[in-house]
TORGU-679567 format. One line per field, with one value per atom (N, C-alpha, C): atom name; x, y, z. Coordinates in nm, 3 decimals, padded with zeros to 5 digits. Example, Ala and Ser with C-alpha at 12.3 -4.5 7.8 and 13.67 -1.06 7.14 Angstrom:
<pts>
atomo	c(N CA C N CA C);
u	c(01.319 01.230 01.320 01.285 01.367 01.290);
v	c(-00.569 -00.450 -00.330 -00.225 -00.106 00.003);
w	c(00.780 00.780 00.780 00.708 00.714 00.787);
</pts>
This chain:
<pts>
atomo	c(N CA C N CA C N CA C N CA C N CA C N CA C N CA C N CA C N CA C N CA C N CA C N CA C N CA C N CA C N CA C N CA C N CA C N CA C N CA C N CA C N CA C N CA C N CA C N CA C N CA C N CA C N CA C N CA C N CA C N CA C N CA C N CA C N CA C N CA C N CA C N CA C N CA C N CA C N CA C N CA C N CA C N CA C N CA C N CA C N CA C N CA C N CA C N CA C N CA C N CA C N CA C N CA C N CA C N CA C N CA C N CA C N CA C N CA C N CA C N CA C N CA C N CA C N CA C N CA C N CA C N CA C N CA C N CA C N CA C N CA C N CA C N CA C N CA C N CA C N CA C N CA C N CA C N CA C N CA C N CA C N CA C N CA C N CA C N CA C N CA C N CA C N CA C N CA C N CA C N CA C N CA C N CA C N CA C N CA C N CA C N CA C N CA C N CA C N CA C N CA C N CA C N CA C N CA C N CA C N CA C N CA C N CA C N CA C N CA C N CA C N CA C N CA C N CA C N CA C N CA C N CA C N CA C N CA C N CA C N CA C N CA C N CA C N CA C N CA C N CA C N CA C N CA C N CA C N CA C N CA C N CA C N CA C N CA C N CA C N CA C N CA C N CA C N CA C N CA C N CA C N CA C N CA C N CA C N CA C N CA C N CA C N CA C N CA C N CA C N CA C N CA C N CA C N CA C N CA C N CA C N CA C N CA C N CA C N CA C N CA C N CA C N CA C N CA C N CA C N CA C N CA C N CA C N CA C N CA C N CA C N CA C N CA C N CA C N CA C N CA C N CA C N CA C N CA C N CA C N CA C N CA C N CA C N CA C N CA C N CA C N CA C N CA C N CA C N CA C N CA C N CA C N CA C N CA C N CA C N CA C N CA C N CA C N CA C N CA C N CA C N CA C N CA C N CA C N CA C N CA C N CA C N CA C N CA C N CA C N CA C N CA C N CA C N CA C N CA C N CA C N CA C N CA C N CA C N CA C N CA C N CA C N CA C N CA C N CA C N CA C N CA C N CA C N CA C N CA C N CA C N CA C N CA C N CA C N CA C N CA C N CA C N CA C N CA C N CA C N CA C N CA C N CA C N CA C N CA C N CA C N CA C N CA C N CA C N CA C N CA C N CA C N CA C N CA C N CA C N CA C N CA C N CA C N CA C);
u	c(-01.486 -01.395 -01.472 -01.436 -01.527 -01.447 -01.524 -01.461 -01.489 -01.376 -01.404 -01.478 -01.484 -01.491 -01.683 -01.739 -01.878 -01.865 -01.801 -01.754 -01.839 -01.903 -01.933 -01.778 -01.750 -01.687 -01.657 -01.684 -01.639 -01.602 -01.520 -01.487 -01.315 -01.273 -01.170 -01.037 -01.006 -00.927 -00.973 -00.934 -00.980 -00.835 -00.840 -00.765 -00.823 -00.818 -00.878 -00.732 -00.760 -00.628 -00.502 -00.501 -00.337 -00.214 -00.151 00.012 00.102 00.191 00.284 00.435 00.551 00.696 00.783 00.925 01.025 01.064 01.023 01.079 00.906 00.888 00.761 00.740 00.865 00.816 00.858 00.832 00.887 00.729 00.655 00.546 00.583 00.527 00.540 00.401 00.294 00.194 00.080 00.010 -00.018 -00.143 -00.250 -00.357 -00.448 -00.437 -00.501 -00.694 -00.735 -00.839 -00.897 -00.891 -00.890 -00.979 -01.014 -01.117 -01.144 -01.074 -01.053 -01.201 -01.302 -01.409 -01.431 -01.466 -01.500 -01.461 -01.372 -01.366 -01.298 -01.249 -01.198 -01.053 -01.000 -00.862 -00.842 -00.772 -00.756 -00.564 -00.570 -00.392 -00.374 -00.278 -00.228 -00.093 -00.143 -00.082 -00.022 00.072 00.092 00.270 00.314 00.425 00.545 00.658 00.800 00.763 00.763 00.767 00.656 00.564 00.400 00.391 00.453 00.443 00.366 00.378 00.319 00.327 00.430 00.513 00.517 00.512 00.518 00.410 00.287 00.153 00.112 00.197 00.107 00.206 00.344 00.488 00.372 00.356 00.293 00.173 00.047 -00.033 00.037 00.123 00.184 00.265 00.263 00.318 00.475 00.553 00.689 00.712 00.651 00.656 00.596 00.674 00.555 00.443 00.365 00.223 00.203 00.228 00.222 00.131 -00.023 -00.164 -00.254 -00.401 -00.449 -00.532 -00.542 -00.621 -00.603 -00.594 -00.577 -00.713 -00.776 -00.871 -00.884 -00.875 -00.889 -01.001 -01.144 -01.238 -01.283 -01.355 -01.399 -01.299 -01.173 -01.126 -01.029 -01.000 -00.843 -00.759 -00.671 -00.561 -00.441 -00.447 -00.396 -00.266 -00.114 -00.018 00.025 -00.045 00.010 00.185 00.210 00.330 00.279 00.405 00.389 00.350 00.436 00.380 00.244 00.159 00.001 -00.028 -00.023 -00.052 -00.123 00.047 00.004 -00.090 -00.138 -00.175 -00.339 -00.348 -00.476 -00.557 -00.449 -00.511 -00.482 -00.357 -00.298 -00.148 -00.170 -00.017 00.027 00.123 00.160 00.321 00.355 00.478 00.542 00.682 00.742 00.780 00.857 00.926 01.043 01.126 01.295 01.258 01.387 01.367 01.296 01.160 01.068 01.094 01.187 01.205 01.344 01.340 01.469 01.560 01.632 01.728 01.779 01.874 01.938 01.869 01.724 01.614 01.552 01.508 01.473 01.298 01.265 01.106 01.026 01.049 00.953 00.973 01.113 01.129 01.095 01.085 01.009 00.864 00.775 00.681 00.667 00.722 00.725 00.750 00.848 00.855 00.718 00.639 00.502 00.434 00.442 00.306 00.335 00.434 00.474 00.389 00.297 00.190 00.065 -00.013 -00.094 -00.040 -00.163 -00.211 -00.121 -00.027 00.047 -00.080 -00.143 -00.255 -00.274 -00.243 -00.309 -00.216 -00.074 00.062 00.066 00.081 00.117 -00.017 -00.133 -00.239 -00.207 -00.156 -00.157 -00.050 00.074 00.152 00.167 00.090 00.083 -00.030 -00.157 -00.227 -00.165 -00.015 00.049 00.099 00.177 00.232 00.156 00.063 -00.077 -00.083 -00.100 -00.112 -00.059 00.077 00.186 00.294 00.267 00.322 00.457 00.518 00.683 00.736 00.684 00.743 00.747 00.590 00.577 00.636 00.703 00.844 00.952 01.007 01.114 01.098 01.033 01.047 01.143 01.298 01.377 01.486 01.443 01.565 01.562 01.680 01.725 01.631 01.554 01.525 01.617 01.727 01.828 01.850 01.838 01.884 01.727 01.614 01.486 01.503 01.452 01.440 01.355 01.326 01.309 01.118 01.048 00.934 00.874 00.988 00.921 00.975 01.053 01.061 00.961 00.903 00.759 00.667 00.661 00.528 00.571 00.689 00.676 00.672 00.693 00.667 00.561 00.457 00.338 00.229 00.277 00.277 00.254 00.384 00.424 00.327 00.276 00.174 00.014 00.011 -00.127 -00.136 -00.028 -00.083 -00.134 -00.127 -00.210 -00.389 -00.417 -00.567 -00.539 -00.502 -00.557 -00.693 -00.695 -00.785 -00.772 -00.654 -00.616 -00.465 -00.476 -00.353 -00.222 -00.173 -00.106 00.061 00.084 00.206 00.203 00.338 00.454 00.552 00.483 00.550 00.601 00.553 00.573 00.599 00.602 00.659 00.825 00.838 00.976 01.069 01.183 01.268 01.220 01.080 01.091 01.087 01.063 01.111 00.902 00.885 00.683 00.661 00.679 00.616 00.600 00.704 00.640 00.587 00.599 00.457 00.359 00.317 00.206 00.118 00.189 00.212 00.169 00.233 00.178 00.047 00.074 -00.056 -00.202 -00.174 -00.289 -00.339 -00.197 -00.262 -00.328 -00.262 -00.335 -00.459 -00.551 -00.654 -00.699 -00.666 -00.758 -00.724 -00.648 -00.629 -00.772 -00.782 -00.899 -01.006 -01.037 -01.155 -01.215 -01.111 -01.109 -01.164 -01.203 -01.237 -01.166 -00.991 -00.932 -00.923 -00.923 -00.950 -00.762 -00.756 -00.600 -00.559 -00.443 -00.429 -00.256 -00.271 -00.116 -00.088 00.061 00.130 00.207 00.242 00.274 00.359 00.475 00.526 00.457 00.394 00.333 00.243 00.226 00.033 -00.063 -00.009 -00.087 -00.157 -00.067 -00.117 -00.175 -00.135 -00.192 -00.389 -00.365 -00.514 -00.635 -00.523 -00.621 -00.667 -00.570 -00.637 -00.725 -00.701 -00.794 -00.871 -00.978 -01.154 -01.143 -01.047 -01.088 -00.904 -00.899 -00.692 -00.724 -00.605 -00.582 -00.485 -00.502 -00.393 -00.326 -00.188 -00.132 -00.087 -00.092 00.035 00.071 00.272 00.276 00.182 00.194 00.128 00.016 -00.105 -00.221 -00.279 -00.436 -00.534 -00.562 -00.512 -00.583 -00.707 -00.710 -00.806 -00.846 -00.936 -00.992 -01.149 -01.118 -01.196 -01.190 -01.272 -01.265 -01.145 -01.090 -00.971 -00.985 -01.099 -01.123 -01.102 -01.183 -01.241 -01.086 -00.939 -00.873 -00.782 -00.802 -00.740 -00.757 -00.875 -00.946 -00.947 -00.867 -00.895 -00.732 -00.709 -00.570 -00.577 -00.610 -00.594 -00.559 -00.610 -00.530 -00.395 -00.383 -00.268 -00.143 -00.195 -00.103 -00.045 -00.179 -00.140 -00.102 -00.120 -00.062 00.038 00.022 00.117 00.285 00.269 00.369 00.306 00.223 00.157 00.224 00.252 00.230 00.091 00.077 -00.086 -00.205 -00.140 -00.274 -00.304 -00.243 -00.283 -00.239 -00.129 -00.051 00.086 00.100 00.259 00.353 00.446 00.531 00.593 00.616 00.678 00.822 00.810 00.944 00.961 00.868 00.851 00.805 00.854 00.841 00.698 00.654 00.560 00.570 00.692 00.652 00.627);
v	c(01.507 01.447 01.406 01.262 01.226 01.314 01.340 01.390 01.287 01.286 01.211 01.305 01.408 01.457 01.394 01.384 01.360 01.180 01.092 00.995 00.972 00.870 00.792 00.817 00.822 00.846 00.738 00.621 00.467 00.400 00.454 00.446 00.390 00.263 00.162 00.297 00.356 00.510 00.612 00.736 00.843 00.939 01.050 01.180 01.273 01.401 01.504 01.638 01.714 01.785 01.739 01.630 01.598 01.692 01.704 01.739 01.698 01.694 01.595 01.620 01.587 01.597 01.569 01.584 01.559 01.686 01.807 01.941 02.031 02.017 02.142 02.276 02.339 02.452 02.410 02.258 02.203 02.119 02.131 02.016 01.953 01.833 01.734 01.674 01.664 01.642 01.731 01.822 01.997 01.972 01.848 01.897 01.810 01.679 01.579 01.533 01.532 01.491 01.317 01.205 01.107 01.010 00.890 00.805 00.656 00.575 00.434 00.379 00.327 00.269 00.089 00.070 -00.062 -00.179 -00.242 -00.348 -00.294 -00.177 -00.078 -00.122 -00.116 -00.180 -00.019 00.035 00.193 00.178 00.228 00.258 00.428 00.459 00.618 00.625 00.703 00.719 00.877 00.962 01.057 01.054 01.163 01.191 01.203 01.162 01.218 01.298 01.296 01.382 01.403 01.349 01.387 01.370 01.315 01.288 01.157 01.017 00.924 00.835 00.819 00.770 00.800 00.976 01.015 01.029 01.009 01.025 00.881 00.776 00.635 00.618 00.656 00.677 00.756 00.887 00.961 00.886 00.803 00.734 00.652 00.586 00.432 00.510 00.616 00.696 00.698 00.695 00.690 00.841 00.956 01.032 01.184 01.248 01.335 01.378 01.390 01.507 01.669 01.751 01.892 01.965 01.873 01.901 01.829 01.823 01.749 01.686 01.552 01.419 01.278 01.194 01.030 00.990 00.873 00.811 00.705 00.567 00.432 00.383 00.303 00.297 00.379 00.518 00.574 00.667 00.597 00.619 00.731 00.870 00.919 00.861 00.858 00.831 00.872 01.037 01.111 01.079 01.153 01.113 01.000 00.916 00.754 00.722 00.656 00.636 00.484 00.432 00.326 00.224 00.136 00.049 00.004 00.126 00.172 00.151 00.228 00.182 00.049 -00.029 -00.116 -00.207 -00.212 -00.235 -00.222 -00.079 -00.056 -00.108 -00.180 -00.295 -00.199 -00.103 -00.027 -00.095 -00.195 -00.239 -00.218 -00.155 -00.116 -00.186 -00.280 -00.312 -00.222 -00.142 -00.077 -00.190 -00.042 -00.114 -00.152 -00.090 -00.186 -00.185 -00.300 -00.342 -00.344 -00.450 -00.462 -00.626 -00.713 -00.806 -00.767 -00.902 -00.912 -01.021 -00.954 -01.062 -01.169 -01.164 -01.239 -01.320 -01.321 -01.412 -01.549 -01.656 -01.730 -01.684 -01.729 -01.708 -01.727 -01.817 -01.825 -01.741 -01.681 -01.589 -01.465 -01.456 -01.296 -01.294 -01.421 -01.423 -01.423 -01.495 -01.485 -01.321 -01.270 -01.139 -01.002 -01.043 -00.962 -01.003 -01.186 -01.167 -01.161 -01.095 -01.060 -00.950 -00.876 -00.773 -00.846 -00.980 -01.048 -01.155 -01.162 -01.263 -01.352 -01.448 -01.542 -01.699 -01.658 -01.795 -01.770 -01.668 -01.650 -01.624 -01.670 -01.660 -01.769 -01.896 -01.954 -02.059 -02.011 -02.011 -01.943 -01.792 -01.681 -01.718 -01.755 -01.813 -01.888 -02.031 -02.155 -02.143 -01.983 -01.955 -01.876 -01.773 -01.725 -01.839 -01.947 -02.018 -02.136 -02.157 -02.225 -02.167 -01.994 -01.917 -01.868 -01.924 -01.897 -02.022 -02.097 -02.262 -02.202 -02.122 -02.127 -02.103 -02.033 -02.018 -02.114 -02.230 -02.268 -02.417 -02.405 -02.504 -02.528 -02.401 -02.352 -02.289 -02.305 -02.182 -02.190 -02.221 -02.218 -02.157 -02.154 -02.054 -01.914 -01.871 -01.741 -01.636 -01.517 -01.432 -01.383 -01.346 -01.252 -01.320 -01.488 -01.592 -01.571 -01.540 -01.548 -01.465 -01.496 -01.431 -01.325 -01.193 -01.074 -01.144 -01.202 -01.251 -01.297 -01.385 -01.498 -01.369 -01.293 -01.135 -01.061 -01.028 -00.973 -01.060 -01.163 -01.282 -01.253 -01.280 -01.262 -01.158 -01.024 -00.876 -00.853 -00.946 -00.918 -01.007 -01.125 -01.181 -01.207 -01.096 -01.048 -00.955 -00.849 -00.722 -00.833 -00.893 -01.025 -01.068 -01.104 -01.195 -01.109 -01.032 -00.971 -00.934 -00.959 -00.975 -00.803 -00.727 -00.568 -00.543 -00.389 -00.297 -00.296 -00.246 -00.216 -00.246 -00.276 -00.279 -00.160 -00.164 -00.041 -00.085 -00.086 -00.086 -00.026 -00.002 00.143 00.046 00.063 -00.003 -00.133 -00.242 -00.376 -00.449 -00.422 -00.477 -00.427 -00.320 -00.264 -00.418 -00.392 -00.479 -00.677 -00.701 -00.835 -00.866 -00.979 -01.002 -01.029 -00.991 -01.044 -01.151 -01.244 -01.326 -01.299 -01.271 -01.235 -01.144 -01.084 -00.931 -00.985 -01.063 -01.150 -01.193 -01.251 -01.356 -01.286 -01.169 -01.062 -01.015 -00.924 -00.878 -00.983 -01.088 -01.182 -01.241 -01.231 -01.261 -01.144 -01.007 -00.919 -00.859 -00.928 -00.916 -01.018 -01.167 -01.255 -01.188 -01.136 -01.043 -00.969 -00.887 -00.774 -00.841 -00.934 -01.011 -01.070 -01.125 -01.163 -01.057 -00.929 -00.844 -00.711 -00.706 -00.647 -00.514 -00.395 -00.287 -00.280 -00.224 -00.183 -00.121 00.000 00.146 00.114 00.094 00.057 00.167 00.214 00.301 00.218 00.227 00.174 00.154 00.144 00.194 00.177 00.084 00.010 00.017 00.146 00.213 00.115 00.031 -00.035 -00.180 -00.240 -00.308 -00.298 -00.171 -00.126 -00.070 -00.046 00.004 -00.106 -00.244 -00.353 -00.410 -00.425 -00.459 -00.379 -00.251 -00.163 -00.110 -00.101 -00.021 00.108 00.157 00.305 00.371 00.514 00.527 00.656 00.713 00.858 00.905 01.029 01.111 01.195 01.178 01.309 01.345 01.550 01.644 01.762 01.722 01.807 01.858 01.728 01.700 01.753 01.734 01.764 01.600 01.598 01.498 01.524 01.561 01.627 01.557 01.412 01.344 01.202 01.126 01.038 01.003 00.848 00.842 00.671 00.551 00.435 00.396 00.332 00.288 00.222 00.178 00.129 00.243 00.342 00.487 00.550 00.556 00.624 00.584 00.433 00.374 00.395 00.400 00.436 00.558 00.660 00.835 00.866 00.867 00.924 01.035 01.168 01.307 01.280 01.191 01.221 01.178 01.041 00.963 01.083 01.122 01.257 01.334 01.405 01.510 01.456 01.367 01.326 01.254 01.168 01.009 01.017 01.108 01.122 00.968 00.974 00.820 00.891 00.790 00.814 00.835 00.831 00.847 00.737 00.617 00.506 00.524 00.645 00.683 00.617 00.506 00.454 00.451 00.422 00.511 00.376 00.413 00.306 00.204 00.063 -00.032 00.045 00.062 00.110 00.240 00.287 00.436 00.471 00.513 00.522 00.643 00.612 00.735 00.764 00.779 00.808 00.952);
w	c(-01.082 -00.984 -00.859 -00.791 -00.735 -00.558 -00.452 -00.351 -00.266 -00.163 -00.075 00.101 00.130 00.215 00.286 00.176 00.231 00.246 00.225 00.296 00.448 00.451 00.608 00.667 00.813 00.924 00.917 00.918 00.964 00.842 00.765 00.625 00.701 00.629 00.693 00.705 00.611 00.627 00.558 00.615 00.586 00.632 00.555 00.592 00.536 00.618 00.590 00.593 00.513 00.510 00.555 00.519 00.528 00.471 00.591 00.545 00.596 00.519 00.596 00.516 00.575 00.485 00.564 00.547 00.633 00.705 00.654 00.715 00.706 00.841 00.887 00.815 00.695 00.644 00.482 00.450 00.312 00.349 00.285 00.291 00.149 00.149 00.046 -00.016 00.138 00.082 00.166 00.023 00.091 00.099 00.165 00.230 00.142 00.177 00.058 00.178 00.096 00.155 00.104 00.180 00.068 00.177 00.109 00.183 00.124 00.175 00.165 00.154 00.106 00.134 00.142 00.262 00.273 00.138 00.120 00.020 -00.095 -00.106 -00.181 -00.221 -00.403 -00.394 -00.477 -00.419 -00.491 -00.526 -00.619 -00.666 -00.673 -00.618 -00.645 -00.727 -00.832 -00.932 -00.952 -01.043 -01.046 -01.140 -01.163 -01.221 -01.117 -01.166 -01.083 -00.944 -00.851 -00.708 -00.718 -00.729 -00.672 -00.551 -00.451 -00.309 -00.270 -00.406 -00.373 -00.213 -00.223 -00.153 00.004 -00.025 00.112 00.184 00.086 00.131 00.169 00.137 00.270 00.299 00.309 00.441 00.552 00.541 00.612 00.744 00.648 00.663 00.768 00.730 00.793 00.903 00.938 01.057 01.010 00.902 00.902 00.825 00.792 00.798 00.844 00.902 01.021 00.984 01.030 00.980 01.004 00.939 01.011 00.961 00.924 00.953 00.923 00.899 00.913 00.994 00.979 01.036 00.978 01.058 00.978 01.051 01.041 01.083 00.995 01.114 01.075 01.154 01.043 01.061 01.163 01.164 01.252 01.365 01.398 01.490 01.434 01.532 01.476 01.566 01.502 01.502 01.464 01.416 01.420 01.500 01.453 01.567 01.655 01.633 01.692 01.618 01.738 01.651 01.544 01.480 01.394 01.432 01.560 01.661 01.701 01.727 01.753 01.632 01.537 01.420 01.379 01.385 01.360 01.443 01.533 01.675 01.626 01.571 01.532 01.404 01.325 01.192 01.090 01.112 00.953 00.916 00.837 00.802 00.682 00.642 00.581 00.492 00.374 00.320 00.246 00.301 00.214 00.112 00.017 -00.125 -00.077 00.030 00.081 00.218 00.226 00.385 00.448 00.386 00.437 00.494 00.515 00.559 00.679 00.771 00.818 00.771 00.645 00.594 00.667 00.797 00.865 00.989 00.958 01.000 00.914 00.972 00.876 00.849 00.741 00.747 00.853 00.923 01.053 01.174 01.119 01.226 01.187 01.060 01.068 01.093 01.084 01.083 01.215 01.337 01.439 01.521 01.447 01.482 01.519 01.310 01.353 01.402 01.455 01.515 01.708 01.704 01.893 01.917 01.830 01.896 01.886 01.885 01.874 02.030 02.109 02.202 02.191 02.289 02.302 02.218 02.244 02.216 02.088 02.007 01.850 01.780 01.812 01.749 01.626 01.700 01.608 01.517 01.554 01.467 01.328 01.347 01.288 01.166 01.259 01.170 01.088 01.129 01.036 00.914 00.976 00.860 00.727 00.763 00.669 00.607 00.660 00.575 00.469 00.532 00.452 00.315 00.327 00.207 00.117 00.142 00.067 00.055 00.006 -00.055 -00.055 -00.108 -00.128 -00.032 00.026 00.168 00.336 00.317 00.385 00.353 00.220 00.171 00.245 00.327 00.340 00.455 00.545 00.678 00.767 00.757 00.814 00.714 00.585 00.509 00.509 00.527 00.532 00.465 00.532 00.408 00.266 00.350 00.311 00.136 00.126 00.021 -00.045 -00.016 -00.090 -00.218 -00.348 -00.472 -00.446 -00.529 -00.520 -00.482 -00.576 -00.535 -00.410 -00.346 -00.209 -00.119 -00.117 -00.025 -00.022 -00.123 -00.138 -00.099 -00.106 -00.060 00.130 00.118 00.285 00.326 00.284 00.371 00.333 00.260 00.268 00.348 00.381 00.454 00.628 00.626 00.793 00.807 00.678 00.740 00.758 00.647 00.657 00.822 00.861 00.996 01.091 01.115 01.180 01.189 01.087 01.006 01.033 00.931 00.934 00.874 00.932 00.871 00.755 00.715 00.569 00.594 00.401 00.347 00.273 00.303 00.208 00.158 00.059 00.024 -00.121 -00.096 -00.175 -00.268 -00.402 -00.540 -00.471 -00.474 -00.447 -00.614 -00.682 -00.805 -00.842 -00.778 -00.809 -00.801 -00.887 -00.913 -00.931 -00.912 -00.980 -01.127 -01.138 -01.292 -01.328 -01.440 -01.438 -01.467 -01.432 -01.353 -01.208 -01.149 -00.977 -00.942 -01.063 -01.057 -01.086 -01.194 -01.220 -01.103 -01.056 -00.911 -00.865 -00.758 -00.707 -00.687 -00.827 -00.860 -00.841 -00.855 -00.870 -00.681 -00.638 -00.448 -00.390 -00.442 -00.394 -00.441 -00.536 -00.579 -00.506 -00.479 -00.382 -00.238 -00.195 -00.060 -00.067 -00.170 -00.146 -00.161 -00.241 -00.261 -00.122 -00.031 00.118 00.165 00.169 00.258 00.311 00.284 00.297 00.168 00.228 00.145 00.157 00.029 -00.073 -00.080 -00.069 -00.110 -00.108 -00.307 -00.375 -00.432 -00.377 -00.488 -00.585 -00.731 -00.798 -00.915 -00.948 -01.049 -01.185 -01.229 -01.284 -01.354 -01.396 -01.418 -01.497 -01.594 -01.645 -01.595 -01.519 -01.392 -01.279 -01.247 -01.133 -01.160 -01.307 -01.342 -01.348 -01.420 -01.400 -01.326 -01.207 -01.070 -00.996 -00.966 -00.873 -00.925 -00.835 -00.825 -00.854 -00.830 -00.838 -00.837 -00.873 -00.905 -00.863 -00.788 -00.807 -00.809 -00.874 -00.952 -00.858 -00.785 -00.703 -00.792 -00.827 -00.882 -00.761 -00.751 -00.696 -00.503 -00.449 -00.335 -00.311 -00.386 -00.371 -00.479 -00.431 -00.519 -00.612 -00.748 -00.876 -00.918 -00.885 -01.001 -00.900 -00.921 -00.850 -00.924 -00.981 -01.074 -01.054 -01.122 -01.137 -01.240 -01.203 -01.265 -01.367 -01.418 -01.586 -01.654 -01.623 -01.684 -01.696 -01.569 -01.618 -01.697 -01.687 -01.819 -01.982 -01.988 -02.112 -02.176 -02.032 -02.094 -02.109 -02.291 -02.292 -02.257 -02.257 -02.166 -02.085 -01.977 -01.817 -01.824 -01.897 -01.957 -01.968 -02.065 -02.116 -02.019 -01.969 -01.839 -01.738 -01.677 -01.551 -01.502 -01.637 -01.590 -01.691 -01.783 -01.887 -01.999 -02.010 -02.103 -02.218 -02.350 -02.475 -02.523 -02.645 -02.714 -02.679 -02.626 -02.562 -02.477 -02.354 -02.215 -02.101 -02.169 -02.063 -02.024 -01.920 -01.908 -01.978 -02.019 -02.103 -01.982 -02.027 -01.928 -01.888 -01.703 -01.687 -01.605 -01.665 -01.657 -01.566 -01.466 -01.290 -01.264 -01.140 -01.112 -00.975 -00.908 -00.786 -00.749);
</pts>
């Protein structure tokens, strides 16, 4: 198992004994030690209540920490609220309500980029819509009316304009149809290729394995496993033990892992 603790310091994120949950004597995630590396597209994977979820909620400051350390490139950042966060180049797309429905596209885009320089707004903006053709179709229609896909293109979008540190989002395939997982999956591999390091939770294990560098295994809010993501594709044992896979080591289409 590979560790992350001997990790360079100026590693884009890092946590060191993380804990974190909604109730201070209920932890959820009991003391993860983990480390984003430069250019890095990593997926976290695991069974029913592994604490995927709550472990880059946690990260993205939307759930408390009650130990630990966070650190983005170099810096802690420990305890910041979300705002700062984001401020500091950690953006993060949940899986819901990650748009403002009753906004048009240009207005949500306008929205994230109100923590960016009055002079680098609508640069920022007209570069999201450049990069995303369906949307820059339409930037006066309603989110709320967008198909499950062009919602995901734009809450990924809104975390993009900002040029972050890192990326992070929490099962972004949930509920489209595949093709816009296709879709998906395929911008956020030219995302990371751009320079931007990845850290996807995923329902998805078999997609999620083909895209990312490297996967790890939460059981039960701890890191069990952390390995290159070809390699844990290829090993039915972990398949078995970790993910609930059938006998090819992959988890069946459907078959949730949060």
């Amino acid at each position: 198992m590979t560790t992350a603790a001997s990790a360079a310091p100026t590693a884009p994120l890092a946590t060191r004994g993380l804990v974190a949950g909604y109730e201070p004597d209920l932890p959820i995630v009991k003391g993860i030690d983990f480390t984003l590396a430069p250019g890095e597209f990593v997926t976290v994977l695991g069974p029913n209540g592994a604490g995927k979820s709550t472990f880059v909620k946690a990260i993205a400051g939307l759930v408390p920490l009650h130990g630990g350390s966070l650190h983005l490139s170099g810096r802690d950042i420990t305890g910041l609220p979300r705002h700062e966060l984001v401020r500091q180049g950690l953006a993060f797309v949940p899986q819901t309500e990650n748009i403002f429905a009753t906004l048009t596209i240009r207005e949500n885009l306008q929205v994230a980029a109100a923590i960016l320089p009055k002079a680098e707004r609508q640069q920022r903006i007209d570069a999201m819509l450049a990069a995303y053709p369906d949307l820059a179709s339409r930037p006066g229609a309603l989110a709320g009316g967008l198909s499950g896909g062009q919602r995901q293109m734009l809450a990924t979008a809104r975390a993009l304009l900002v040029e972050p540190k890192v990326l992070i989002l929490d099962e972004p395939s949930a509920g489209l149809s595949p093709k816009a997982v296709s879709e998906m999956f395929a911008r956020l591999v030219e995302i990371n290729r751009s320079g931007v390091p990845i850290l996807l939770v995923e329902q998805n294990v078999r997609a999620a394995l083909a895209i990312a560098s490297r996967a790890v295994i939460l059981v039960d809010g701890l890191l069990r496993h952390d390995a290159p993501a070809a390699d844990l594709a290829a090993d039915p044992d972990i398949g078995r033990l970790f993910l609930g896979a059938h006998a090819d080591g992959v988890a069946p289409a459907g078959e949730g892992t949060r």
